[in-house]
C-alpha positions as CSV (number, residue, x, y, z in Angstrom):
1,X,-73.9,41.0,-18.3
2,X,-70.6,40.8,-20.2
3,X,-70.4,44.9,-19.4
4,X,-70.8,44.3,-16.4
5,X,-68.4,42.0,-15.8
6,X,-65.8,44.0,-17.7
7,X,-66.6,47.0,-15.4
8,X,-66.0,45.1,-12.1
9,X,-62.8,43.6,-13.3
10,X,-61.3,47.0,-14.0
11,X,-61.9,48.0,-10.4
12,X,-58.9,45.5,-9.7
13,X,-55.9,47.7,-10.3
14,X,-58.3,50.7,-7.2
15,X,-59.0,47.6,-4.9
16,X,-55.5,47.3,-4.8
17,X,-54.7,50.5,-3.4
18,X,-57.4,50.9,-0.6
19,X,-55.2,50.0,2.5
20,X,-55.1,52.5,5.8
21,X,-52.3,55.1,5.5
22,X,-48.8,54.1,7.0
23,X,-48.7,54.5,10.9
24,X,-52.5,55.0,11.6
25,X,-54.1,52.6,14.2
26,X,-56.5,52.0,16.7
27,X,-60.0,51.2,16.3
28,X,-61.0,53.8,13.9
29,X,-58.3,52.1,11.7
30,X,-59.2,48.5,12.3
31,X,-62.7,49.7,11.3
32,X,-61.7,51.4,7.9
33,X,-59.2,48.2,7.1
34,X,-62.6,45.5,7.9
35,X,-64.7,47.9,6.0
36,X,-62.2,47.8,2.9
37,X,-61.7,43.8,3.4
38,X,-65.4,43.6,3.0
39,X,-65.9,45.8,0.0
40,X,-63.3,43.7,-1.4
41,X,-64.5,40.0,-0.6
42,X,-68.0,41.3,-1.5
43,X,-66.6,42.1,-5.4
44,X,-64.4,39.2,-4.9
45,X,-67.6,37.1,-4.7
46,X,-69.9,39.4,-6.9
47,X,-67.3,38.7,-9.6
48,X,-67.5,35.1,-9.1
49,X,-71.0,34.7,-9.3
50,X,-71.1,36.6,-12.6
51,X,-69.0,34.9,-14.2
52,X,-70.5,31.7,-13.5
53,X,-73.9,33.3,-14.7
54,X,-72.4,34.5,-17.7
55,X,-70.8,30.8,-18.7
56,X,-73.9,28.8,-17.5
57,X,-75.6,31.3,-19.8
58,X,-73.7,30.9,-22.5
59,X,-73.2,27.3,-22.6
60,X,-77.4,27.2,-21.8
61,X,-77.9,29.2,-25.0
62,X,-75.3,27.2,-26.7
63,X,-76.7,23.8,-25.4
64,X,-80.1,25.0,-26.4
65,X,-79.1,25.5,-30.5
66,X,-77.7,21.6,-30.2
67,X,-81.7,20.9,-28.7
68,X,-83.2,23.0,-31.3
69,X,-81.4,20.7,-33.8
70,X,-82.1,18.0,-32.5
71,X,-85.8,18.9,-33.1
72,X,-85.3,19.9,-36.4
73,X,-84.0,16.6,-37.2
74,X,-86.4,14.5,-36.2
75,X,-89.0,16.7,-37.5
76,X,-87.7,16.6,-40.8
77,X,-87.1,12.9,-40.6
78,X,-91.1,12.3,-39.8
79,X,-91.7,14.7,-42.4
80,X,-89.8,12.8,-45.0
81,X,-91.5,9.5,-44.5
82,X,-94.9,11.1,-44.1
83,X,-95.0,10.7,-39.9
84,X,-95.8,13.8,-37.7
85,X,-94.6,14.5,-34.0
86,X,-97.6,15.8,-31.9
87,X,-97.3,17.8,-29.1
88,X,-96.3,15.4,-26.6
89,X,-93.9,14.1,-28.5
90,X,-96.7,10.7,-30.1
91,X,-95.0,9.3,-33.3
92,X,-98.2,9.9,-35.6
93,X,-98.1,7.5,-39.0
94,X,-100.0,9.2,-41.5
95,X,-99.9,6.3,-43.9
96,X,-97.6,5.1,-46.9
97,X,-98.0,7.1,-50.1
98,X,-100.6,5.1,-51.8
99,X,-99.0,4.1,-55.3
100,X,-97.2,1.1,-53.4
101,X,-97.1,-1.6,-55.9
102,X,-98.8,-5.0,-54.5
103,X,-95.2,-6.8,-53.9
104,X,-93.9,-4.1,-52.1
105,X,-95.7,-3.5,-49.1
106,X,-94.4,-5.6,-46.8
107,X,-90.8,-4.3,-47.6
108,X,-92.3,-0.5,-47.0
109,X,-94.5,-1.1,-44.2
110,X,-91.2,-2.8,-42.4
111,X,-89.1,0.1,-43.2
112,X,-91.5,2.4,-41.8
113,X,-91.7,0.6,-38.2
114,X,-88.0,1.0,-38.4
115,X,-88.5,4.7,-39.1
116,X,-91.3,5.0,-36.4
117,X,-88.5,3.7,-33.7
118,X,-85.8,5.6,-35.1
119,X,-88.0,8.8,-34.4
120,X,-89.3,7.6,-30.9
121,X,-85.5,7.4,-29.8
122,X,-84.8,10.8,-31.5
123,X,-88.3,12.2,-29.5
124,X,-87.1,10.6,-26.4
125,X,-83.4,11.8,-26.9
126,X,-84.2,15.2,-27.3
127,X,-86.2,15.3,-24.4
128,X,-83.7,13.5,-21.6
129,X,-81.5,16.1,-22.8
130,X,-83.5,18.9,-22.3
131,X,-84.4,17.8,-19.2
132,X,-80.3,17.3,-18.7
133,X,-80.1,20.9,-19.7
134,X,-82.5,21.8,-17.1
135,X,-81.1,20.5,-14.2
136,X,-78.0,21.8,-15.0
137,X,-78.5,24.9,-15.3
138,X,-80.7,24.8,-12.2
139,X,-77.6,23.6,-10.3
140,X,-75.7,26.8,-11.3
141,X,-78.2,28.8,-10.3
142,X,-78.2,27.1,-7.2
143,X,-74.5,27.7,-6.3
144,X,-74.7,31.6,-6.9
145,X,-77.8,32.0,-5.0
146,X,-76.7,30.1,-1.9
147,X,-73.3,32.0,-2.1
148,X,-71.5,29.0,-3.2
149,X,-68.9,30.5,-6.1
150,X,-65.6,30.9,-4.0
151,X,-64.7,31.3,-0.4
152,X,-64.0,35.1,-0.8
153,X,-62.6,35.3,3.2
154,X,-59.5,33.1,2.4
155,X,-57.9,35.3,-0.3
156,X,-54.9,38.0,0.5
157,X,-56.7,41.2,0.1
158,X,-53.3,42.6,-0.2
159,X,-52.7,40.5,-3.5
160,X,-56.7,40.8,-4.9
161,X,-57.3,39.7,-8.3
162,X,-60.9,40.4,-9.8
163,X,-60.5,38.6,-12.7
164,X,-59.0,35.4,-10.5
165,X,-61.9,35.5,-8.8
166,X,-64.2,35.5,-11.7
167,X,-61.7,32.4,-13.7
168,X,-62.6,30.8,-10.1
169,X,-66.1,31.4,-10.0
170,X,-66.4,30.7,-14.0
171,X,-65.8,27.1,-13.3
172,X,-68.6,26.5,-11.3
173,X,-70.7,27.6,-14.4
174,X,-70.1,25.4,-16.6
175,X,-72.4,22.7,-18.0
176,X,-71.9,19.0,-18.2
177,X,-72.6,17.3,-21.9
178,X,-74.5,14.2,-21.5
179,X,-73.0,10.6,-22.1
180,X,-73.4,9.2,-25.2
181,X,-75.4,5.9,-25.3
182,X,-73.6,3.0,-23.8
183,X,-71.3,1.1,-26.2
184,X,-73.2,-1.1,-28.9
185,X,-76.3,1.3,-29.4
186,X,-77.0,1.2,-32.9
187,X,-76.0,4.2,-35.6
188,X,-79.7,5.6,-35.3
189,X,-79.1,5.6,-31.7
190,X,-76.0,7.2,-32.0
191,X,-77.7,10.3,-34.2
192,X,-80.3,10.9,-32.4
193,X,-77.8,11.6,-29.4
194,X,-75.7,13.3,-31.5
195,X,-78.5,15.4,-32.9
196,X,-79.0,17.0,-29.4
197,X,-75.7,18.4,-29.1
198,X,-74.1,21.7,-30.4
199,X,-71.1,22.1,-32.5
200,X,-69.1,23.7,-29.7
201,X,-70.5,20.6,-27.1
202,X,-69.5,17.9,-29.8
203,X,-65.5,19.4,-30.8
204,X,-65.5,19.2,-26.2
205,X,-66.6,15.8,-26.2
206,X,-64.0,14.7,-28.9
207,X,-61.3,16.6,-27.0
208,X,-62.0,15.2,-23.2
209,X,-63.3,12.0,-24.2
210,X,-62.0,11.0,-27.9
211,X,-62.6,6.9,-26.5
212,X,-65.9,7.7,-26.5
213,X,-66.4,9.8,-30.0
214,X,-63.9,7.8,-32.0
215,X,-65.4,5.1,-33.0
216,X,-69.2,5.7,-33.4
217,X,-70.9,5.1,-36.3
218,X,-73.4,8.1,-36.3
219,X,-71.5,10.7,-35.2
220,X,-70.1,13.2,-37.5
221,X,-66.7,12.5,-39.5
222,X,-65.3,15.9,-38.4
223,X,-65.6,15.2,-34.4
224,X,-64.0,11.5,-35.1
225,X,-61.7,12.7,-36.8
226,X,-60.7,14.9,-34.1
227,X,-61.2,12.2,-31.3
228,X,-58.9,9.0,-33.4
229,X,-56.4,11.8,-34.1
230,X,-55.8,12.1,-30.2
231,X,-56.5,8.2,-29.9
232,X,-53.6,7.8,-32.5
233,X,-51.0,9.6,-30.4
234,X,-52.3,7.1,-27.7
235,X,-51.8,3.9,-30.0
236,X,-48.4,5.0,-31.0
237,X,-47.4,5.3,-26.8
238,X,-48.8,1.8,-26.3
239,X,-47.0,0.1,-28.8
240,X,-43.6,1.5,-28.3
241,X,-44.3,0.5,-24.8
242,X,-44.6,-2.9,-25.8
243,X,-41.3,-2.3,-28.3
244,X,-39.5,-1.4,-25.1
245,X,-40.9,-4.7,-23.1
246,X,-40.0,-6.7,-25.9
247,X,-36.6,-5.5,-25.9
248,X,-36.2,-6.2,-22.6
249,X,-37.6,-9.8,-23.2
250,X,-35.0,-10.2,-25.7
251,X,-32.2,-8.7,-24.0
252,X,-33.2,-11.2,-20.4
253,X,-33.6,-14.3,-23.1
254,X,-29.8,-13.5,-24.7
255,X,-28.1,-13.0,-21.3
256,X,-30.1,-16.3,-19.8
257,X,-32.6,-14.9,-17.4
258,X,-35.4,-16.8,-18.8
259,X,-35.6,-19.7,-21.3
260,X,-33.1,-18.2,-24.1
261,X,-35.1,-20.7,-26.6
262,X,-37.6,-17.9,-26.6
263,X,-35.6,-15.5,-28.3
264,X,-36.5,-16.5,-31.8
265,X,-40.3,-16.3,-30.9
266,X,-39.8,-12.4,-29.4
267,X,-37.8,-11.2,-32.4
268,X,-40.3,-12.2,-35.0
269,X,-42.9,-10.3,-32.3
270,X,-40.7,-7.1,-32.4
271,X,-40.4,-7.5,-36.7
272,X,-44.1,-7.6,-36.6
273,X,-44.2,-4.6,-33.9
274,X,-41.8,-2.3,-35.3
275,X,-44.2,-3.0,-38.9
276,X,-47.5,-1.4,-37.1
277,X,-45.5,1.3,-35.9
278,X,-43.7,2.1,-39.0
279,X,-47.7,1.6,-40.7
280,X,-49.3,4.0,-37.9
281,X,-46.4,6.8,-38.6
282,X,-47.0,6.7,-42.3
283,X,-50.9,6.7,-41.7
284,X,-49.9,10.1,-39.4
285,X,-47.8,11.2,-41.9
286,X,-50.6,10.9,-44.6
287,X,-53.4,12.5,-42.6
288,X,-51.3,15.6,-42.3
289,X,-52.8,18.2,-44.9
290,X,-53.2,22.2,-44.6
291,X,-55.5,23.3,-42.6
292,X,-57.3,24.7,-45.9
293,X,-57.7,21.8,-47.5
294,X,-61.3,21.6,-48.9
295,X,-63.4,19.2,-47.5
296,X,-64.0,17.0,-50.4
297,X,-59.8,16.6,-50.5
298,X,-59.2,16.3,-46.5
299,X,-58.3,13.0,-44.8
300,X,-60.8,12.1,-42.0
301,X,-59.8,9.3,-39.3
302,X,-62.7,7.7,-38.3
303,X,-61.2,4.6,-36.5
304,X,-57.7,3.8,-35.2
305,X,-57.2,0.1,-33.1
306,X,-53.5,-0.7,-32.9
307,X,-54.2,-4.3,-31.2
308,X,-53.8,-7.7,-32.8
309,X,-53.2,-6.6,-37.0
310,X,-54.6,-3.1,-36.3
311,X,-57.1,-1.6,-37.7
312,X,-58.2,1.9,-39.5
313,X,-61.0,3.8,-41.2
314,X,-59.9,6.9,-43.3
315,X,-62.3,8.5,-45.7
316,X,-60.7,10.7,-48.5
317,X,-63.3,13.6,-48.3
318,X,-66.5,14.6,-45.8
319,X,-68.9,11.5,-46.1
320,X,-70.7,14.0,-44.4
321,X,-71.4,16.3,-46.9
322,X,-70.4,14.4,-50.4
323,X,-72.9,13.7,-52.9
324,X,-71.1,10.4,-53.4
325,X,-69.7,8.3,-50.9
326,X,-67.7,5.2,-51.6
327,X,-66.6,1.9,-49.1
328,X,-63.2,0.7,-50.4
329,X,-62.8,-3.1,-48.1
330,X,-59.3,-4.5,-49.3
331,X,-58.8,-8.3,-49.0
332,X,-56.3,-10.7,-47.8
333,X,-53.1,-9.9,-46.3
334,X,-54.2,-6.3,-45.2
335,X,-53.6,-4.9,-41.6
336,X,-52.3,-1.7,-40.1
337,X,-48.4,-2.3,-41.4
338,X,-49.5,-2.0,-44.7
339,X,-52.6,-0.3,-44.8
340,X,-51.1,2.7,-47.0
341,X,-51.3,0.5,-50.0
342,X,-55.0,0.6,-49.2
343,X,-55.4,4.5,-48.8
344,X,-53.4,4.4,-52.3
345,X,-56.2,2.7,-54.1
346,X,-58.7,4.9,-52.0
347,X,-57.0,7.8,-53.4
348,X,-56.7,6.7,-56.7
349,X,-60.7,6.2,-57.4
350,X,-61.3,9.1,-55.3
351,X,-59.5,11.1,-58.1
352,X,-61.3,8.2,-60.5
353,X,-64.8,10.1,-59.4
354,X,-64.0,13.4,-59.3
355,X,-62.8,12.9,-63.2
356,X,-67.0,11.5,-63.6
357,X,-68.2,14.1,-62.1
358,X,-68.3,17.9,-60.7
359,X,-69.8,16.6,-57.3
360,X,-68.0,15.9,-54.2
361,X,-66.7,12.5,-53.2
362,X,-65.5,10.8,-50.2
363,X,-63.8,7.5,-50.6
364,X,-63.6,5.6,-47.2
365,X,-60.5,3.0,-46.8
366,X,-62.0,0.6,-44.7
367,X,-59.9,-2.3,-42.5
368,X,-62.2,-2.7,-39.2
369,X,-62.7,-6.3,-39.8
370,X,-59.9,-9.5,-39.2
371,X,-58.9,-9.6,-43.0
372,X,-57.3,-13.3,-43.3
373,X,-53.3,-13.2,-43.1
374,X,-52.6,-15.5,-45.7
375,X,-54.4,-17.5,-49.2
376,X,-54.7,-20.5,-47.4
377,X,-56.5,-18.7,-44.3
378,X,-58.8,-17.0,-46.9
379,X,-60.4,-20.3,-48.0
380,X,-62.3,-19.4,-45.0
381,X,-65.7,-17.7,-44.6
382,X,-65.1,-16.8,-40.8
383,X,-63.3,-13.8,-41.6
384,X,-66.0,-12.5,-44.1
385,X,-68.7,-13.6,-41.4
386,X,-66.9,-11.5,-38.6
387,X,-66.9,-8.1,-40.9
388,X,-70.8,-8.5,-41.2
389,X,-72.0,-6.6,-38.1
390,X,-69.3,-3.5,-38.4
391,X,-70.0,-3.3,-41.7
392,X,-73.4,-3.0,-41.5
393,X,-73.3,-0.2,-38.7
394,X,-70.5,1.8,-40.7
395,X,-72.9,2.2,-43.6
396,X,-75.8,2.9,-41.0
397,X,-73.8,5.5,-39.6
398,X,-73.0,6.6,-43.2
399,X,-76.6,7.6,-44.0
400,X,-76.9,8.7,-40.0
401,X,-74.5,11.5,-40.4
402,X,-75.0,12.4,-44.0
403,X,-75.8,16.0,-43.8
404,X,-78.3,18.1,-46.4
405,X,-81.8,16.9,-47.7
406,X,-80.9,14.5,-50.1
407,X,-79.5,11.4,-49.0
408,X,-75.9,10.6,-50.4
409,X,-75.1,8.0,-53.4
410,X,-73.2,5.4,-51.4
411,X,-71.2,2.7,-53.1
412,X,-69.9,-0.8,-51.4
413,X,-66.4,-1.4,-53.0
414,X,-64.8,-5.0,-52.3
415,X,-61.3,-6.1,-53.6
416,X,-60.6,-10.0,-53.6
417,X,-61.4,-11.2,-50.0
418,X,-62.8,-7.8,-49.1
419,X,-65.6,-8.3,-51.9
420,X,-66.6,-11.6,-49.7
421,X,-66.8,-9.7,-46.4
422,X,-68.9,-7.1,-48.1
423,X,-71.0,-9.6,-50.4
424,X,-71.7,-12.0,-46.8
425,X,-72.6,-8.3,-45.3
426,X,-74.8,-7.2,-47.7
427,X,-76.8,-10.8,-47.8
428,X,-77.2,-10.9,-44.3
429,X,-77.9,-7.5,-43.3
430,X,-78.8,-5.6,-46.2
431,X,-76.2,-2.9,-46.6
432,X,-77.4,0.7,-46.6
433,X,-75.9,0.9,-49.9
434,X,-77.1,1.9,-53.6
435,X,-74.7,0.0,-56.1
436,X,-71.7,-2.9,-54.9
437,X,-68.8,-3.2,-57.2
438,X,-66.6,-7.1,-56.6
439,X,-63.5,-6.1,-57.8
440,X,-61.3,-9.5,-58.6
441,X,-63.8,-11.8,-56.7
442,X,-63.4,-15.3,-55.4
443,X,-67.5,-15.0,-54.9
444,X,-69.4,-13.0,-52.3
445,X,-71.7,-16.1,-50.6
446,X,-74.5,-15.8,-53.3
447,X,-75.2,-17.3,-56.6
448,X,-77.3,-14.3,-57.9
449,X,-76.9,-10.9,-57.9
450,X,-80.5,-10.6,-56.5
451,X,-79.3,-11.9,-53.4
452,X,-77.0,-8.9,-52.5
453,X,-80.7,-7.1,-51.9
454,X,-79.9,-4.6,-55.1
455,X,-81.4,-4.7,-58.3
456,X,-79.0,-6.6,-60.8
457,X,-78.3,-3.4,-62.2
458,X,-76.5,-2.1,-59.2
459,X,-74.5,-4.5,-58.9
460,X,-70.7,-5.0,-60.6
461,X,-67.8,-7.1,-60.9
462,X,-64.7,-6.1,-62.4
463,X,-62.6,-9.0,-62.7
464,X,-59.2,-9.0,-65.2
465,X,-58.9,-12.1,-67.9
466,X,-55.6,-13.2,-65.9
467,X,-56.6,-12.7,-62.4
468,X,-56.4,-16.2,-61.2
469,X,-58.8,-15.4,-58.0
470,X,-61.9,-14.3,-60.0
471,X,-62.4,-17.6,-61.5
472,X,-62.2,-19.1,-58.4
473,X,-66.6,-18.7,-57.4
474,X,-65.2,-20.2,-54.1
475,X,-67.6,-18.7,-52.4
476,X,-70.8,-19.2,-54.8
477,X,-70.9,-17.9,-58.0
478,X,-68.1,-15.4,-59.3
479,X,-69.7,-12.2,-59.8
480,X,-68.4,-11.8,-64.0
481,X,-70.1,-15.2,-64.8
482,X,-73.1,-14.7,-67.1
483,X,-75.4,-16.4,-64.5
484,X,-74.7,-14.3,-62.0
485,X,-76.6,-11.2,-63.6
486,X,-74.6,-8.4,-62.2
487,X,-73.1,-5.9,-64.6
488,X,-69.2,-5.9,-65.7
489,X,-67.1,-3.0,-65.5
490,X,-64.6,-3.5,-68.5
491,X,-60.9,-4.3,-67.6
492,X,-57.6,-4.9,-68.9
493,X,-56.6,-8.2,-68.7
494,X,-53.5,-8.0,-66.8
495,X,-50.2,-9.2,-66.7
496,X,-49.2,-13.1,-67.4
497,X,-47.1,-15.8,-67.2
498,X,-46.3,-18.0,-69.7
499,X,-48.2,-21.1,-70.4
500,X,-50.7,-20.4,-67.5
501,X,-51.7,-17.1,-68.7
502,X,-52.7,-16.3,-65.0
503,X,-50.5,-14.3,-62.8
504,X,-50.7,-12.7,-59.6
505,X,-50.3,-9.4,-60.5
506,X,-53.6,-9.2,-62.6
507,X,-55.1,-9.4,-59.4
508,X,-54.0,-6.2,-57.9
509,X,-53.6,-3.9,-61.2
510,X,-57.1,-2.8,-61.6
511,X,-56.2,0.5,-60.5
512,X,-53.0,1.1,-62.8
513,X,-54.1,4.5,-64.2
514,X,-53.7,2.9,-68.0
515,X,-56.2,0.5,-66.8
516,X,-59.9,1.3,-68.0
517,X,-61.8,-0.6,-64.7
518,X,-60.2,2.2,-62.8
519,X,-62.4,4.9,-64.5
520,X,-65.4,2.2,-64.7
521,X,-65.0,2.2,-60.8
522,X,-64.8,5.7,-60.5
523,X,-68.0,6.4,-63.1
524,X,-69.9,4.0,-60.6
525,X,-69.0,5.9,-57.8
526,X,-70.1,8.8,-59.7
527,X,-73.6,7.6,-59.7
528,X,-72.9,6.9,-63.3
529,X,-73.0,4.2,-65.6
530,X,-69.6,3.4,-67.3
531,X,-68.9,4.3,-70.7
């Protein structure tokens, strides 16, 4: 088909000069000039409909790899767990292996009615898209065979263009990409959608629609990434926007067009203001790397929300295709302004694994929760209690996405406040996670490591003799004390002050480079236990 194409096109330059010679007339002449208009429209509209075959072809065979995967998937998945897909598309159980110690099956046969639905929505993805596919391509089909490319009769057969005509008629080939589930579908919900789709439908879908791609847990880090890049640009426009109302706010307020009292409130709006934007143009700034950066050193943006504090997700290498994959949550105080501090840390035990170990890594800096503002406002549980449910679908998505056969080691980070949000998480919702590490805990909302839902043995606290917050156990137990039965990751004790002993900065220098928690961290990250 392509040849053929090709060939017609060439004819464009010959069309061009079929015209009736210079002072010949009459009906002979009128007959020759219809008979070339016709030759021409009828190429004009032959070209047309091959191009829109060739596309519709073409992005059929491409839509039909992304169906093929989607197949594959789920057939592995049922494979895995010891299910089978029959032929019209039943979810067969074939039964648990049958070792399962005594206490255990309740837990297994729970998990595998969550893996039984997770394959029923893959089954019933696939298929809606197929049928999607279908119709689609049935529609092009439609519009060549009813004539329906381009109206070849309006054109200047004077100024003919073959390959116009076939751009023209190439448009009506194409193929739309189904919508993704509506917002609030669940990770697994998310996959299997995502599962359907090819490479080439997926990088589209970030591009038109990045509002859409951007933040779903689920979807692959490399299509995110793409779509909160674009989403980025958009959160930058907004808030200078709102720079530029404030301004004039301020200016109205100083020359008394409204209440000039309110000029102290609007300054201290624009400080904060011209803080996110200064944040959101070093977070730009960081994310921009060569475009050969390996994939276990790239920066991926998998969430960007410039309202209220802002927030941002940026992993430090492909949780898509590391072995290891760590969630860094920072604590009080953090927002958009300052979130390079985070991504520092990020960085730093990022570099912290790859010294344990010759497998890839991705460190995620994660701030898509409310962190509390100030000490006093982190005497609260609210803020940990908010961070439960986006937690909980970010590591879902985590194990969603994870390409290969063997699922990733993933590791639940928490610094101060952050290790509450993740500790209240991981009680409530049971975190798709294989070790937590409470770096400088007040408590994470449980008296025993048990209650995390890890053994005792995947679970660590770091926490520096002079850190003042880690003796706190505000909320429950602090994860270093004896009784709580997690493992401690060694640390230097810190800076101090005199008398007290205690001092602030002990609770922010565990990752000094000097300091041995930092390579503790980065050992448990590893999948390793610390020296």
């Amino acid at each position: 088909m392509n040849e053929a194409y090709n060939k017609i096109i060439a004819c464009g330059d010959d069309l061009r000069d079929i015209n009736t010679p210079d002072g010949w007339s009459g009906d002979a002449a009128g007959a020759a000039a219809n008979a070339a208009n016709g030759i021409i429209d009828g190429l004009e509209e032959y070209s047309a409909e091959i191009a829109a075959m060739r596309r519709g072809m073409a992005a059929t065979g491409d839509a039909i790899t992304g169906i093929q995967h989607g197949v594959t998937e789920a057939e592995s998945l049922a494979a895995t767990h010891h299910f089978r897909i029959g032929d019209e598309g039943a979810i067969i159980d074939e039964g648990p292996p049958p070792d399962i110690p005594d206490g255990q099956r309740e837990a297994v046969a729970a998990e595998r009615r969550t893996v039984a639905a997770e394959l029923r929505e893959r089954v019933t993805q696939v298929l809606k898209s197929a049928g999607d596919l279908d119709n689609d391509f049935c529609a092009v089909l439609d519009r060549i065979l009813a004539d329906n490319t381009i109206d070849a009769t309006a054109n200047d057969n004077q100024q003919t263009s073959l390959a116009a005509a076939g751009n023209a008629g190439a448009v009506h080939g194409g193929l739309s990409i189904p919508p993704p589930p509506p917002a609030g579908a669940t990770a697994a919900q998310n996959a299997a959608y995502w599962a359907t789709l090819s490479e080439g439908q997926r990088t589209q879908l970030a591009m038109d629609l990045p509002e859409l791609v951007g933040p779903r847990d689920g979807f692959s880090a490399k299509q995110r990434d793409i779509a909160n890049r674009r989403l980025m640009e958009r959160e930058r426009t907004e808030l200078q926007n709102e720079r530029n109302r404030l301004l004039d706010g301020i200016d109205a307020a100083e020359r008394g067009t409204i209440d000039p009292t309110d000029t102290p409130r609007l300054k201290e709006k624009l400080g904060d203001l011209d803080n996110k934007i200064r944040g959101l143009d070093n977070l730009a700034g960081r994310l921009e790397q060569p475009p050969d950066t390996p994939e276990d050193q790239k920066y991926y943006l998998l969430d960007i929300d410039g309202s209220h504090d802002g927030r941002a997700i940026v992993a430090h290498g492909n949780p898509d295709t590391a072995q290891n994959v760590a969630t860094f949550v920072p604590g009080t105080g953090t927002d958009l302004a300052n979130f390079g501090s985070t991504l520092d840390r990020a960085d730093v035990m990022h570099r912290a694994a790859d010294k344990a170990t010759s497998e890839s890594n991705s460190v995620i800096a994660w701030l898509d929760y409310d962190a509390p503002d100030s000490i006093p406002d982190a005497a609260f549980s609210s803020f940990a209690e908010g961070a439960r449910q986006p937690l909980d679908g970010f590591q879902d998505g985590l194990r969603e996405s994870h390409q290969g056969d063997t699922p990733s080691h993933n590791t639940i980070i928490g610094h101060s406040y952050g290790s509450t949000a993740a500790g209240f998480a991981a009680r409530d919702q049971q975190l798709a996670m294989d070790d937590f590490i409470a770096i400088g805990s007040p408590g994470v909302g449980v008296d025993d490591a048990t209650g995390l839902h890890l053994p005792p043995d995947r679970v660590w606290a770091v926490a520096a003799e002079n850190d003042p917050v880690a003796d706190l156990g505000h909320f429950g137990t602090a994860p270093d004390d004896p009784s709580f039965g997690a493992n401690t990751i060694f640390s230097a004790p810190g800076s101090s002050w005199p008398i007290v002993g205690y001092s602030p900065e002990a609770h922010s220098q565990y990752w000094d480079p000097r300091n041995p928690s930092l390579a503790g961290i980065g050992q448990v990250i590893a999948g390793k236990q610390p020296h």
